[in-house]
N, C-alpha and C positions, 0 to 999 in steps of 0.2 A: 187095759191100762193098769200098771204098776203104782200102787197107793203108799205110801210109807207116812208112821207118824213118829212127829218127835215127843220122847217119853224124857223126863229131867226132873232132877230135884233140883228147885234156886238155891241161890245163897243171896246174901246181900251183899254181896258185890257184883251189882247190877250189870257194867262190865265184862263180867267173866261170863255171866248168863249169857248174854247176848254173843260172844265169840264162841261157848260152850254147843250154842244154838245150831250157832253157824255151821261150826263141824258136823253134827249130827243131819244136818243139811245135805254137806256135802258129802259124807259116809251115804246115805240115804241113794244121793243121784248115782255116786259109784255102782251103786247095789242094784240098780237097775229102775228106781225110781223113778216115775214122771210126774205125781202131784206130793206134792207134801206141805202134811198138816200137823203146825203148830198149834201148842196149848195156848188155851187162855192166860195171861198173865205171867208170859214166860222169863220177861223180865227181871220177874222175882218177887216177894212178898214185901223188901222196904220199896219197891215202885209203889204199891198201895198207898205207902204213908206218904210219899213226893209224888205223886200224879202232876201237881202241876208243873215243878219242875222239871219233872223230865218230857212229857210234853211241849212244852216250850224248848226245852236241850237238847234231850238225845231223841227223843222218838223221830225226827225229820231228816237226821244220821241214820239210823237202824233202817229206814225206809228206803235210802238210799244203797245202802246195803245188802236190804232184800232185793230190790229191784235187780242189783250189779249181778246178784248170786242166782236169780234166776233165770237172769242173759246169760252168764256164762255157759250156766249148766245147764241151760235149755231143760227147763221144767218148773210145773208150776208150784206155786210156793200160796197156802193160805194162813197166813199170819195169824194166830190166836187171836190177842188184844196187843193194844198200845194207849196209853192213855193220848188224847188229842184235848184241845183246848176247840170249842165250837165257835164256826163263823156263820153269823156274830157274836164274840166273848159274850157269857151269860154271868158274869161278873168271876167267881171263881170256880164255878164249874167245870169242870171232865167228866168223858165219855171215853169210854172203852171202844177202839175203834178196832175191827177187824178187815183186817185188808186181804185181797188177792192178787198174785201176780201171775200172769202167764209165761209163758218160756219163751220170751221174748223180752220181758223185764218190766213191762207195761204192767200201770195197778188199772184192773179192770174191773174191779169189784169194790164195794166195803159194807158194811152193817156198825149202827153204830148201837152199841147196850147203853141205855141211858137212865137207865133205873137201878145205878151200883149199888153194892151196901154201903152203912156206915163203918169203917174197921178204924179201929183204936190200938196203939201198942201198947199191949200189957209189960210192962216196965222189969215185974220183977222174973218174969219166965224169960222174957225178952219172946214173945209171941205173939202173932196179931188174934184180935178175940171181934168180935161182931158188937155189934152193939143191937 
């Protein structure tokens, strides 16, 4: 089995990450790929700061995207992170969910990190810093 991983600097334009992904995706199945592994948090670093929005927004779009892209291309795809909002909502909390799909498009897998940091943006670097 042919392993490929995706390597990426984000930007905050969550957006571009997530399409930037995708090609490195599909370069990847080109190349003779059949699993491929995404980073955690590929999203990008202002995801950190909207977890819950884009959980709610885009993460369940992205999902279906991974899913389409790894029917197409028949191969399996293990998603880094995504933020997810937990059922049952725990008031504002999120969990980093990491998904799997097989090459069939099916998510047959997930792990959820529920123990995130605290990250705060540092205003005047425009950086995120830990708390």
């Amino acid at each position: 089995m042919k392993v490929a991983t995706v390597c990426l600097n984000t930007h905050a334009d969550i957006s571009a990450n997530i399409n930037k992904t995708l090609d490195y995706i599909i370069n990847a199945a080109e190349k003779g790929a059949q699993t491929i592994l995404v980073p955690e948090m590929w999203t990008g670093v202002n995801a950190i700061l909207k977890q819950h929005e884009i959980a709610e927004n885009i993460t369940p779009q992205v999902l279906n995207k991974l899913s389409d892209t790894a029917e197409q291309l028949k191969v399996n795809i293990v998603a880094g992170s995504l933020p997810i909002i937990p059922n049952p909502p725990l008031g504002l909390k999120v969990f980093n969910r990491v998904y799997v799909f097989d090459c069939n498009g099916s998510q047959v897998a997930y792990y959820d990190k529920r123990k995130l940091f605290k990250i705060t943006a540092n205003s005047a670097l425009n950086t995120p810093s830990l708390d």
